[in-house]
LOVO-503736 format. One record per residue (C-alpha): x, y, z; residue in three letters. Coordinates in nm, 4 decimals. Last residue first. Layout:
<recs>
rec X X	Y Y	Z Z	aa Ala
...
</recs>
This chain:
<recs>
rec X 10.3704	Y 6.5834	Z 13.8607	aa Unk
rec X 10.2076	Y 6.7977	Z 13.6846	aa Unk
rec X 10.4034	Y 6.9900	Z 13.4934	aa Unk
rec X 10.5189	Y 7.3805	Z 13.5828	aa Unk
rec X 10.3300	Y 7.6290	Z 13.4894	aa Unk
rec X 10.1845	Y 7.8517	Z 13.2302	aa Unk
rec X 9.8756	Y 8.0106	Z 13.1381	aa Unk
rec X 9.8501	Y 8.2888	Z 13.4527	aa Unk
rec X 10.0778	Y 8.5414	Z 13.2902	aa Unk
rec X 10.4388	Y 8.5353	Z 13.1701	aa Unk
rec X 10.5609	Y 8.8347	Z 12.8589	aa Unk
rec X 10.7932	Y 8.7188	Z 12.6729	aa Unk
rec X 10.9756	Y 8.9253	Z 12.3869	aa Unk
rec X 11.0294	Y 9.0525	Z 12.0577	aa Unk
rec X 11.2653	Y 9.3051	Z 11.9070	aa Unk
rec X 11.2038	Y 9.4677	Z 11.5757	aa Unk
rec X 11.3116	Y 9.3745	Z 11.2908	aa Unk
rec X 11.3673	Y 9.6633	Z 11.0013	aa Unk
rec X 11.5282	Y 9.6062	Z 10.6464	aa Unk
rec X 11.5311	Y 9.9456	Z 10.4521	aa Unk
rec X 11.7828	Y 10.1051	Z 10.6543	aa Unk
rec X 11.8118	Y 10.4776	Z 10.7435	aa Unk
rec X 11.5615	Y 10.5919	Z 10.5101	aa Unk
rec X 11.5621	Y 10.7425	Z 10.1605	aa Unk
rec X 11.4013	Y 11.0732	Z 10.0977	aa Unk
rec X 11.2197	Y 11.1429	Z 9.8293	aa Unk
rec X 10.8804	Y 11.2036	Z 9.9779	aa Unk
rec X 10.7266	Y 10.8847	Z 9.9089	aa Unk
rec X 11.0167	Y 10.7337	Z 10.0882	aa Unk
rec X 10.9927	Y 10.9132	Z 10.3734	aa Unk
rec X 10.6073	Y 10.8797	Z 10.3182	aa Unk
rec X 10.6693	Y 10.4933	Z 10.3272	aa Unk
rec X 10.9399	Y 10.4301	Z 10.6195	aa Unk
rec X 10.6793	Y 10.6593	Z 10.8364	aa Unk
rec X 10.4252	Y 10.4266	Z 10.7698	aa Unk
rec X 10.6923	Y 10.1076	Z 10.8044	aa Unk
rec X 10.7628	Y 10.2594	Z 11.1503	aa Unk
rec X 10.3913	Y 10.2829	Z 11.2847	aa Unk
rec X 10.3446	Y 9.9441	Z 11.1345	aa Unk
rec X 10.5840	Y 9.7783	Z 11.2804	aa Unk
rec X 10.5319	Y 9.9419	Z 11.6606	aa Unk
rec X 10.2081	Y 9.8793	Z 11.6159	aa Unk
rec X 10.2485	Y 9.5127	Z 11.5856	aa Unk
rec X 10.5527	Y 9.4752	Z 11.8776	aa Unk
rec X 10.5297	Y 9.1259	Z 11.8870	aa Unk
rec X 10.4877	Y 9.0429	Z 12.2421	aa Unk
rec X 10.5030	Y 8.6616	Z 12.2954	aa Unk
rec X 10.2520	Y 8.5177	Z 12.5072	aa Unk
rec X 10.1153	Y 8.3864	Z 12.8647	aa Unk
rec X 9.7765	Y 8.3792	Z 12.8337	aa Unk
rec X 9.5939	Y 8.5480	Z 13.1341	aa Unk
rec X 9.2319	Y 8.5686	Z 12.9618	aa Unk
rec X 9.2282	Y 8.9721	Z 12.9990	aa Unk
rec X 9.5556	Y 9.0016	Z 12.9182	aa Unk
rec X 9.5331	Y 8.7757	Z 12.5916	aa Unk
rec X 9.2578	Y 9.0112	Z 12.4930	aa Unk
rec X 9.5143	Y 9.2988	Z 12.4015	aa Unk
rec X 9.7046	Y 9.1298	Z 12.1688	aa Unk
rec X 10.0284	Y 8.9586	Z 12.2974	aa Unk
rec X 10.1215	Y 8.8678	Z 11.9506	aa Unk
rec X 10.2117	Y 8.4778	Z 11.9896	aa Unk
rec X 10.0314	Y 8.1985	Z 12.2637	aa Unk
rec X 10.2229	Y 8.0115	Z 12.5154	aa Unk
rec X 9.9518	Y 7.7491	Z 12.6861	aa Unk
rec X 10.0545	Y 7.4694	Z 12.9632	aa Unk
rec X 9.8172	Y 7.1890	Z 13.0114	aa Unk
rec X 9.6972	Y 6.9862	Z 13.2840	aa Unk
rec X 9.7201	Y 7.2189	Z 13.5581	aa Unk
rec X 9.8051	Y 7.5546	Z 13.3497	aa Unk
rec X 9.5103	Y 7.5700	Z 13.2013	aa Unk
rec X 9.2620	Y 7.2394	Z 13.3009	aa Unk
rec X 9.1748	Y 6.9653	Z 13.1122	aa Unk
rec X 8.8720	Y 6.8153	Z 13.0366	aa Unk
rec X 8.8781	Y 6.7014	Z 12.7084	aa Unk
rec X 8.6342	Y 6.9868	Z 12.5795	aa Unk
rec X 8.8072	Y 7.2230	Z 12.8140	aa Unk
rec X 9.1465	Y 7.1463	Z 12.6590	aa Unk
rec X 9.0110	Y 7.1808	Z 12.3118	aa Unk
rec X 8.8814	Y 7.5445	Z 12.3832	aa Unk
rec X 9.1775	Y 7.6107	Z 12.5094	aa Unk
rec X 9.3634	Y 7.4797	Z 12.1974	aa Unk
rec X 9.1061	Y 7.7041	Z 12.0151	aa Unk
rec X 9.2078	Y 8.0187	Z 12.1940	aa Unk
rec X 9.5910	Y 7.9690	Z 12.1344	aa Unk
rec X 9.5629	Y 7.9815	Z 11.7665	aa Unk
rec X 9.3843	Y 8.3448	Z 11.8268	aa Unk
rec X 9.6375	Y 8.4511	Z 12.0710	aa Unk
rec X 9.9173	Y 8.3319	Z 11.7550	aa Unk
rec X 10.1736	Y 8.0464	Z 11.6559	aa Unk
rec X 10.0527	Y 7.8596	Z 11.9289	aa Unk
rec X 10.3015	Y 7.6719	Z 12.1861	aa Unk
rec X 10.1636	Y 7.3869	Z 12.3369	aa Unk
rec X 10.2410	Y 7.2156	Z 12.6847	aa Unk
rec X 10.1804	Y 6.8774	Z 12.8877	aa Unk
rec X 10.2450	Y 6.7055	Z 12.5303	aa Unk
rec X 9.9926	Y 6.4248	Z 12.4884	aa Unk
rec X 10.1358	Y 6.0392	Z 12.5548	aa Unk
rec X 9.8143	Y 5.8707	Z 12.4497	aa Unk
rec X 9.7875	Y 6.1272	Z 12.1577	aa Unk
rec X 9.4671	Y 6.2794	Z 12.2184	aa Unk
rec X 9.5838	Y 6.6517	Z 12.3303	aa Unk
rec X 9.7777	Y 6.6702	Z 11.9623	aa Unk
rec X 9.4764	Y 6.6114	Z 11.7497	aa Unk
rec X 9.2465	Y 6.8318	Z 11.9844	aa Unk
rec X 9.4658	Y 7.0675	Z 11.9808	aa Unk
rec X 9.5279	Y 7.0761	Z 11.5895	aa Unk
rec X 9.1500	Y 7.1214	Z 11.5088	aa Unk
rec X 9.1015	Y 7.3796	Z 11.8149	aa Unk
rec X 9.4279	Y 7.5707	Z 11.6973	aa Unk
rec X 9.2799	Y 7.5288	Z 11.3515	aa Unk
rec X 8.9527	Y 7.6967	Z 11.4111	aa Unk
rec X 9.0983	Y 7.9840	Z 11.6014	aa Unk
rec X 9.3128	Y 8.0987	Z 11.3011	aa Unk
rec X 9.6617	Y 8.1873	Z 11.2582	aa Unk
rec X 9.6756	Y 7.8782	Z 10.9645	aa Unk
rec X 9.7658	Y 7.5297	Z 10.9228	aa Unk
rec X 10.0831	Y 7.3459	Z 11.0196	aa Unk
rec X 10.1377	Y 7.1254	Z 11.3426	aa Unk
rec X 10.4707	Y 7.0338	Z 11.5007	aa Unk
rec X 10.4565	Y 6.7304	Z 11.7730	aa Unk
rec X 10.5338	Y 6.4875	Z 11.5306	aa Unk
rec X 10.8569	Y 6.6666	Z 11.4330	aa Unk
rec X 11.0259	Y 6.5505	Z 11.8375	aa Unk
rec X 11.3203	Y 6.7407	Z 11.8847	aa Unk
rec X 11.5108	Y 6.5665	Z 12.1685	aa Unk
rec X 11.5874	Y 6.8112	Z 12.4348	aa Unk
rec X 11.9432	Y 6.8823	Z 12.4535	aa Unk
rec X 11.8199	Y 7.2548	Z 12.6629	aa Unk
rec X 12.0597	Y 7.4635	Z 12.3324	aa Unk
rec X 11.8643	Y 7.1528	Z 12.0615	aa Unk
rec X 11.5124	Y 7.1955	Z 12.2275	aa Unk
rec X 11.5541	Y 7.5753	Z 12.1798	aa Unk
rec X 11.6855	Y 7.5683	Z 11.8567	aa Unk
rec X 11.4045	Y 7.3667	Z 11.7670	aa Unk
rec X 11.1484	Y 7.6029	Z 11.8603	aa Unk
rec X 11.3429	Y 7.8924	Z 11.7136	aa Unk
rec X 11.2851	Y 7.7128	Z 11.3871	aa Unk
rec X 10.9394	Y 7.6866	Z 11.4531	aa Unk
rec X 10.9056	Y 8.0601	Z 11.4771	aa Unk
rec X 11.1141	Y 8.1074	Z 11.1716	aa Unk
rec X 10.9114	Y 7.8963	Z 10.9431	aa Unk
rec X 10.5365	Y 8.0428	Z 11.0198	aa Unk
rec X 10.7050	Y 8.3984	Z 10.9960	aa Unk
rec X 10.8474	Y 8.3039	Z 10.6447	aa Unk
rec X 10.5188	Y 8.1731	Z 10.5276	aa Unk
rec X 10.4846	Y 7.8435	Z 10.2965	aa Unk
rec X 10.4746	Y 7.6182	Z 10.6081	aa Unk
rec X 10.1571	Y 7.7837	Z 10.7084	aa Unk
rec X 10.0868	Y 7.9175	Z 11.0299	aa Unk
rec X 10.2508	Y 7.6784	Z 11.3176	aa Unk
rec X 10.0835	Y 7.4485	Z 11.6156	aa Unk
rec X 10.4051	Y 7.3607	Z 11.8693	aa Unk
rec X 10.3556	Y 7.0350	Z 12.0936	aa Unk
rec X 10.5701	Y 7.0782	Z 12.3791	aa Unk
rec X 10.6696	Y 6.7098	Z 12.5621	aa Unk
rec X 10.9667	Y 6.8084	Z 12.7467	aa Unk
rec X 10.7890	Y 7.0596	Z 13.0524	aa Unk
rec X 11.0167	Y 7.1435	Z 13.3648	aa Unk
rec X 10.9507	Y 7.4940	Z 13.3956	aa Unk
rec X 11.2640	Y 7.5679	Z 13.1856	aa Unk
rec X 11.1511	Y 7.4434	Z 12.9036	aa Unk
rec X 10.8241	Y 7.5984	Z 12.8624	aa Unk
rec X 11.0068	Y 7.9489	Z 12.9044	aa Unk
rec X 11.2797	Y 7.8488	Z 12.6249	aa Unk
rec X 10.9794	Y 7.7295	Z 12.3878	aa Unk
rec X 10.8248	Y 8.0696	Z 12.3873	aa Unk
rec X 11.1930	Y 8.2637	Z 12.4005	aa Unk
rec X 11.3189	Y 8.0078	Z 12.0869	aa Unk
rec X 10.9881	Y 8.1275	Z 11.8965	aa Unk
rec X 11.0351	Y 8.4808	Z 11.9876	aa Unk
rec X 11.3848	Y 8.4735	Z 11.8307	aa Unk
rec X 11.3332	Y 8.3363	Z 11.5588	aa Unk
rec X 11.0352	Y 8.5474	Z 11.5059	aa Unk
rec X 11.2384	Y 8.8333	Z 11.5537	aa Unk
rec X 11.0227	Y 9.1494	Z 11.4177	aa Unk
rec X 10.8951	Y 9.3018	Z 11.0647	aa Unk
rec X 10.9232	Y 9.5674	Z 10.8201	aa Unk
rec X 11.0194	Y 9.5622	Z 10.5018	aa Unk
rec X 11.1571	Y 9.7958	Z 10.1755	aa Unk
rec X 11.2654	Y 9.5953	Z 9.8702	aa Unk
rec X 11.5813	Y 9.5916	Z 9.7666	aa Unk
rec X 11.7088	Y 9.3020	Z 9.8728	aa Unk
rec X 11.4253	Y 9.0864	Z 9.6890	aa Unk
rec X 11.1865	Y 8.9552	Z 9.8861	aa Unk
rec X 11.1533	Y 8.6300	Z 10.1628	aa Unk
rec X 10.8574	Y 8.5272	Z 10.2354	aa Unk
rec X 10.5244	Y 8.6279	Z 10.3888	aa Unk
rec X 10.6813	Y 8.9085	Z 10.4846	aa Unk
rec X 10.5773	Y 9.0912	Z 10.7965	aa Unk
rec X 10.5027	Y 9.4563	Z 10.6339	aa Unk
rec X 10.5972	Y 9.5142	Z 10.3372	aa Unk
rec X 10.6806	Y 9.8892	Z 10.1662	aa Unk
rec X 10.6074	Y 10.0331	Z 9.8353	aa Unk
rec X 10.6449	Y 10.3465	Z 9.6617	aa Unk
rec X 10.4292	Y 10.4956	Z 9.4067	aa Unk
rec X 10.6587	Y 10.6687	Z 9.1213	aa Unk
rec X 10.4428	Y 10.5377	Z 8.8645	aa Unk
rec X 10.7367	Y 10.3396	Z 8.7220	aa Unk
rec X 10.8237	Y 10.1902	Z 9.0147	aa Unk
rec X 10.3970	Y 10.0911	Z 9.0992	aa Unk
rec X 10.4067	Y 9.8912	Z 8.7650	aa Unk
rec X 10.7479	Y 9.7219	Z 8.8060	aa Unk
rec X 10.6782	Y 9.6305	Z 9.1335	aa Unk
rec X 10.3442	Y 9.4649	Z 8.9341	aa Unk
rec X 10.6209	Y 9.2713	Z 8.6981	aa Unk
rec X 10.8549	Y 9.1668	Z 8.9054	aa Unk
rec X 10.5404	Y 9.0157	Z 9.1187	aa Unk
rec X 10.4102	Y 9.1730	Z 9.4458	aa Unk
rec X 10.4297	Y 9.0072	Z 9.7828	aa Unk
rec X 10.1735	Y 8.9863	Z 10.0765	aa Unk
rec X 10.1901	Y 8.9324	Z 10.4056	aa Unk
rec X 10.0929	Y 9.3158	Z 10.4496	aa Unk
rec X 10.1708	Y 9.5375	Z 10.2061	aa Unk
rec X 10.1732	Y 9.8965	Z 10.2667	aa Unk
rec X 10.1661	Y 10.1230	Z 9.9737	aa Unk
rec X 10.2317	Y 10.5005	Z 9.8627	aa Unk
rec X 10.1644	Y 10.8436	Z 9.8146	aa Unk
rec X 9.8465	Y 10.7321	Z 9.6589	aa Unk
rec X 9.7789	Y 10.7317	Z 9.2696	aa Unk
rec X 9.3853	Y 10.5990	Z 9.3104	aa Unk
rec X 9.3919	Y 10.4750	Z 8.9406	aa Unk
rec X 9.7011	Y 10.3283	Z 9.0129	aa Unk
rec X 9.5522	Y 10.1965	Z 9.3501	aa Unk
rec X 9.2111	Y 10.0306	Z 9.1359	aa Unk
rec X 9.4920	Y 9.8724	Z 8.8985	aa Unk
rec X 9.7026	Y 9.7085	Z 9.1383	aa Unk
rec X 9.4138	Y 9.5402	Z 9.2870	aa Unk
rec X 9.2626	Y 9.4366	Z 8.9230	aa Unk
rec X 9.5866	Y 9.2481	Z 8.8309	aa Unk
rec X 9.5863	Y 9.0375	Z 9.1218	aa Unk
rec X 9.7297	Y 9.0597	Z 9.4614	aa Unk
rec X 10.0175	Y 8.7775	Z 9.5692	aa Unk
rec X 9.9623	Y 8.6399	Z 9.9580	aa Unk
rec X 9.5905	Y 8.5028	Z 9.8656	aa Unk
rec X 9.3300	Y 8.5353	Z 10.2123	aa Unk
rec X 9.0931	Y 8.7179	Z 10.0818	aa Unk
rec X 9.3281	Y 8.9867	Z 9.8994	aa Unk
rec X 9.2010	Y 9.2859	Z 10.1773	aa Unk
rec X 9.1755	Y 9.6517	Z 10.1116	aa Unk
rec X 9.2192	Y 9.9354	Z 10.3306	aa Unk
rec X 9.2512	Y 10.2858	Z 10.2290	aa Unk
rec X 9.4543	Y 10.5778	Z 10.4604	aa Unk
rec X 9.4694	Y 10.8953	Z 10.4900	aa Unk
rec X 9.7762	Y 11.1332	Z 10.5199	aa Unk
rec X 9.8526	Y 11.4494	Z 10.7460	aa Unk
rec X 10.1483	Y 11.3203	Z 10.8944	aa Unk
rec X 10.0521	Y 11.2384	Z 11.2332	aa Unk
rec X 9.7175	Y 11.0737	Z 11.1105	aa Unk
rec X 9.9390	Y 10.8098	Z 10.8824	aa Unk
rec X 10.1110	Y 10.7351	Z 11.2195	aa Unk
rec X 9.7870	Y 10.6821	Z 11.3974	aa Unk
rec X 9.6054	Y 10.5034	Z 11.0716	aa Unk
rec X 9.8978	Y 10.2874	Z 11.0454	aa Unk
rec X 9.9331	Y 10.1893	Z 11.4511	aa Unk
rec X 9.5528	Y 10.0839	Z 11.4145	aa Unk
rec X 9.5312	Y 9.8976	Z 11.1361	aa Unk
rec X 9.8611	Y 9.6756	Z 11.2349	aa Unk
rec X 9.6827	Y 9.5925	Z 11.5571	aa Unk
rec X 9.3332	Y 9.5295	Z 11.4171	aa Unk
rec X 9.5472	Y 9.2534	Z 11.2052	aa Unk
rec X 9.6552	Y 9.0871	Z 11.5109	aa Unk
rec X 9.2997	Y 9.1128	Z 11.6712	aa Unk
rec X 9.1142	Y 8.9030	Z 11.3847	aa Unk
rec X 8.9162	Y 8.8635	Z 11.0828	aa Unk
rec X 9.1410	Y 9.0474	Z 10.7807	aa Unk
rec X 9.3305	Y 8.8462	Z 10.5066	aa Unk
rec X 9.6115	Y 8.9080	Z 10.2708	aa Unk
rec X 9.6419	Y 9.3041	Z 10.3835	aa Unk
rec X 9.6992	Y 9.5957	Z 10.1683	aa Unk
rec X 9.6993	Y 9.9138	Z 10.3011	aa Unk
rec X 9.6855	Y 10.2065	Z 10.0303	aa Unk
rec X 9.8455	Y 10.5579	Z 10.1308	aa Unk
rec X 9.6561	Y 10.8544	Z 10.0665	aa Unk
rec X 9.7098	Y 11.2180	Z 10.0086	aa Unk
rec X 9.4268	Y 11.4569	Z 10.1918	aa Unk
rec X 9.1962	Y 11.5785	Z 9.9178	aa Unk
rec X 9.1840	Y 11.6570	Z 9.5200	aa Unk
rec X 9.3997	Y 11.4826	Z 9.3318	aa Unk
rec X 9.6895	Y 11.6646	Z 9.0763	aa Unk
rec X 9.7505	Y 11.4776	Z 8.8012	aa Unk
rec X 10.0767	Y 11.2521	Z 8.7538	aa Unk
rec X 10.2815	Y 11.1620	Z 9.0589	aa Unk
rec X 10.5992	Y 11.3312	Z 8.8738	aa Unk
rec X 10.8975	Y 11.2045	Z 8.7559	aa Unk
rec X 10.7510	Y 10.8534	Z 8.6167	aa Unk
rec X 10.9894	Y 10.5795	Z 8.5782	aa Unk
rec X 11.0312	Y 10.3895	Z 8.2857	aa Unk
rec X 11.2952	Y 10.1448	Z 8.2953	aa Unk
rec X 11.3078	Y 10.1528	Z 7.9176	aa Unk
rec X 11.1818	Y 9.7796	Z 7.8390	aa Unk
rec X 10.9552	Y 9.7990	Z 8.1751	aa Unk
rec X 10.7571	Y 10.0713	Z 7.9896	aa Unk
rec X 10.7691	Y 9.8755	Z 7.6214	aa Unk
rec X 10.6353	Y 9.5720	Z 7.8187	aa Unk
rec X 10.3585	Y 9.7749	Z 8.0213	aa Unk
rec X 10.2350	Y 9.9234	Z 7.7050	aa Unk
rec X 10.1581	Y 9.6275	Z 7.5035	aa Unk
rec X 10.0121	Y 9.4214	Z 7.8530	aa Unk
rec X 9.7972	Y 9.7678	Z 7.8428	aa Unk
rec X 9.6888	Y 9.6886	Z 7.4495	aa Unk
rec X 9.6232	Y 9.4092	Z 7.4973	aa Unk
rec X 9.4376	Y 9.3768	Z 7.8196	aa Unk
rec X 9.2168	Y 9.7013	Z 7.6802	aa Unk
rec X 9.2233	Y 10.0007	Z 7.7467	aa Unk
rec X 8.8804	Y 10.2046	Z 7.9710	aa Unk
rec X 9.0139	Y 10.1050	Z 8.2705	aa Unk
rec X 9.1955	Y 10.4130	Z 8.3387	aa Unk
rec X 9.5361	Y 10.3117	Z 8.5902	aa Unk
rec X 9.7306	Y 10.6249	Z 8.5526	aa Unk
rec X 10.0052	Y 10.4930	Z 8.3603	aa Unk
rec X 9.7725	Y 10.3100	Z 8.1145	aa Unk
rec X 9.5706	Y 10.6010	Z 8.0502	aa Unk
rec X 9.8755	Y 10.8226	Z 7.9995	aa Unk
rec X 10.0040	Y 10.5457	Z 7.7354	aa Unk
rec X 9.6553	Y 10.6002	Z 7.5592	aa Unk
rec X 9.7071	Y 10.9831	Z 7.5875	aa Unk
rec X 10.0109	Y 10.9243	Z 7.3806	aa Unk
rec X 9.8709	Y 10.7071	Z 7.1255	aa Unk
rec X 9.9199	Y 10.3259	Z 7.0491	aa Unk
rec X 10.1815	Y 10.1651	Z 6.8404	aa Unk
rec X 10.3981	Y 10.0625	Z 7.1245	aa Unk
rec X 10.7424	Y 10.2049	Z 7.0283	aa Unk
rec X 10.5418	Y 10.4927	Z 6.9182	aa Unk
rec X 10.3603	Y 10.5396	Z 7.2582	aa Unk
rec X 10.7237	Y 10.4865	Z 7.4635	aa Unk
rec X 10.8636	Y 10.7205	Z 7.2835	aa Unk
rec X 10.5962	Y 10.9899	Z 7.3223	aa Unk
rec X 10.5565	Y 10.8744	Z 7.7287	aa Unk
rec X 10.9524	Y 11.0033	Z 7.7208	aa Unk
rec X 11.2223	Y 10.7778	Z 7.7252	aa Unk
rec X 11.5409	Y 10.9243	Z 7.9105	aa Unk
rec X 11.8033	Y 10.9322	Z 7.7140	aa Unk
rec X 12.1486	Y 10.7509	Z 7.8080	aa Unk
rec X 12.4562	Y 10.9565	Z 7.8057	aa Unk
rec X 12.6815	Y 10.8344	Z 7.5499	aa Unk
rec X 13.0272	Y 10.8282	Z 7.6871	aa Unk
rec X 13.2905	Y 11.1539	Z 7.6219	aa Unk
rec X 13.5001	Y 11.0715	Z 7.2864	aa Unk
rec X 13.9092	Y 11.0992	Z 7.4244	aa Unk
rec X 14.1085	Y 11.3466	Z 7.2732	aa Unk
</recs>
C-alpha cells in the first residue's frame, strides 16, 4: 500500500520565533509593525517569515473604528491626482471604509518606514499609485494578510499582482490620429518620464500613428520630463523655437499642456491659429480652457481598483486582476487645422 504524501505544516509565530532566536511576542511585534525592535532583529524575523511563506490567518488585533484602506501615491500637486482621490474616497464611502493618504515625494518604490507606519495601521488593504513594492515589502503586506492593488503602473509588475489602469496606447495613437487628420505633420509630443510605463505607451501610440498615416516619425520632436506644468513650458519653449517648429503638440497631461500655452503666448502665438494643443486626462479645468484632450477615465480606475481591494480584502477573488479601461478623445476649441 502506497505511503500517503507529507502534508506540509504550517509554521506557527512559535516556529518562526525559535528559528529566529527571538521571543514570540517579539515576532508579534514585528508582524504588527511595533517600532520598538530593532533593524536586526526585524531583518532576522522577516527572513525566517519569507523562508516559510508565512501568511497570517487573521488581521491580528482587533482596531477600534471604521476599517481603513491606505492610498499611496508617488507625488501629489495636481488635478489628475485629485481625480484618483476623489473616486477612492466615494467608493471607499459606499462600503463603509476610510481612507489614509500618504505621498512618497515623488520616488515610485516606498521605503522601509512607509510600510511600517501601514503595518502598524493593519488596514483592509492598499492602493498604490505609480508606485511598486519590492519582493521583499509584497512579502511583508502577504504575510500580514493586507492586500494590495496598483493603480496606473509605473512599470510593469509581476503577473500576479492586482492593477488597474487604461489604454495609453491607445489614447496616444487617438491624440496623434486627431492631429493627423486635420492636416498637421510636424507634432512635437512632450512625454512623462521614459522610466514610466504610461510615459512609454503613450509615445508609442504616437508612432503608430505616424507609421498607419506614413508620416515620417521624427524622435527630435519627442520630449521627456515629468506631468508637470513647469516642464511643458520648458519643453514648449524648446520645441516652439526650432526654426521649423511643429504647428501641433501633444502633452502627456492638462497640466503639461498648460505650460506649452503658456510658451505659445510668450512667443506670440495663438491656440489653435498658430499652434494646435492635445492635452491627456480630460480633468475638469481643461473644459473650462477648451483643450482638446484625452479622457482617461481616473475615477473610473480608482473606483474599480477600491472595490478590486475590499473584494480582495474580504476573501474573495475578482473577476480579473488586470483591468484597462477604455480611453478616448474628446475635441474642444484647441485644435485646428494648420495655417496655411
Amino acid at each position: 500500500m502506497a505511503e500517503k504524501a507529507a502534508v506540509p505544516v504550517r509554521a506557527t509565530i512559535g516556529v518562526i520565533a525559535e528559528e529566529a532566536g527571538v521571543s514570540v511576542p517579539t515576532v508579534s511585534k514585528v508582524l504588527n509593525g511595533r517600532a520598538d525592535v530593532s533593524a536586526a532583529t526585524r531583518e532576522r524575523v522577516e527572513s525566517v517569515l519569507a523562508r516559510h511563506s508565512y501568511r497570517r490567518r487573521t488581521r491580528g488585533p482587533a482596531r477600534t473604528g471604521p476599517p481603513l484602506i491606505d492610498l499611496c501615491f508617488h507625488e501629489l500637486g495636481n488635478e489628475w491626482g485629485l481625480e484618483i482621490i476623489r473616486g477612492v474616497e466615494r467608493a471607499a464611502s459606499e462600503l463603509g471604509v476610510g481612507v489614509v493618504l500618504t505621498e512618497l515625494g515623488g520616488k515610485h518604490h516606498p521605503e522601509q518606514e512607509w510600510l511600517d507606519a501601514v503595518l502598524a495601521r493593519r488596514p483592509l488593504g492598499v492602493l498604490l499609485v505609480m508606485s511598486s513594492l519590492s519582493a521583499a515589502q509584497r512579502h511583508q503586506l502577504e504575510s500580514r494578510s493586507i492586500p494590495f492593488v496598483v493603480i496606473d503602473t509605473e512599470g510593469e509588475p509581476p503577473k500576479d499582482v492586482p492593477t488597474v489602469g487604461s489604454n495609453n496606447w491607445n489614447g496616444g495613437l487617438a491624440a496623434t490620429q486627431h492631429l493627423l487628420e486635420l492636416g498637421h505633420r510636424r507634432i512635437g509630443m512632450i512625454s512623462g518620464p521614459d522610466d514610466v510605463l504610461c510615459s512609454r505607451a503613450r509615445v508609442d501610440g504616437y508612432r503608430s500613428a505616424h507609421a498607419e498615416a506614413d508620416v515620417p516619425f521624427d524622435p527630435d520632436l519627442v520630449r521627456w520630463g515629468n506631468f508637470d506644468a513647469n516642464l511643458g513650458y520648458v519643453h514648449g519653449l524648446d520645441l516652439l523655437g526650432q526654426p521649423d517648429r511643429p504647428t501641433a503638440i501633444f502633452a502627456g497631461s492638462d497640466i503639461q499642456a498648460l505650460g506649452v500655452y503658456r510658451a505659445a503666448r510668450e512667443l506670440n502665438l495663438s491656440i489653435p491659429g498658430d499652434l494646435s494643443v492635445v492635452g491627456y486626462d480630460n480633468v475638469p479645468l481643461t473644459e473650462w480652457l477648451g483643450i482638446t484632450t484625452i479622457e482617461q477615465p481616473l475615477r473610473a480606475m480608482s473606483r474599480t481598483a477600491t472595490q478590486m481591494l475590499v473584494a480582495l480584502a474580504r476573501g474573495q477573488e475578482p473577476p480579473l486582476r488586470r483591468v484597462d479601461l477604455a480611453t478616448s478623445l474628446v475635441v474642444r476649441e484647441s485644435t485646428a487645422p494648420p495655417a496655411a
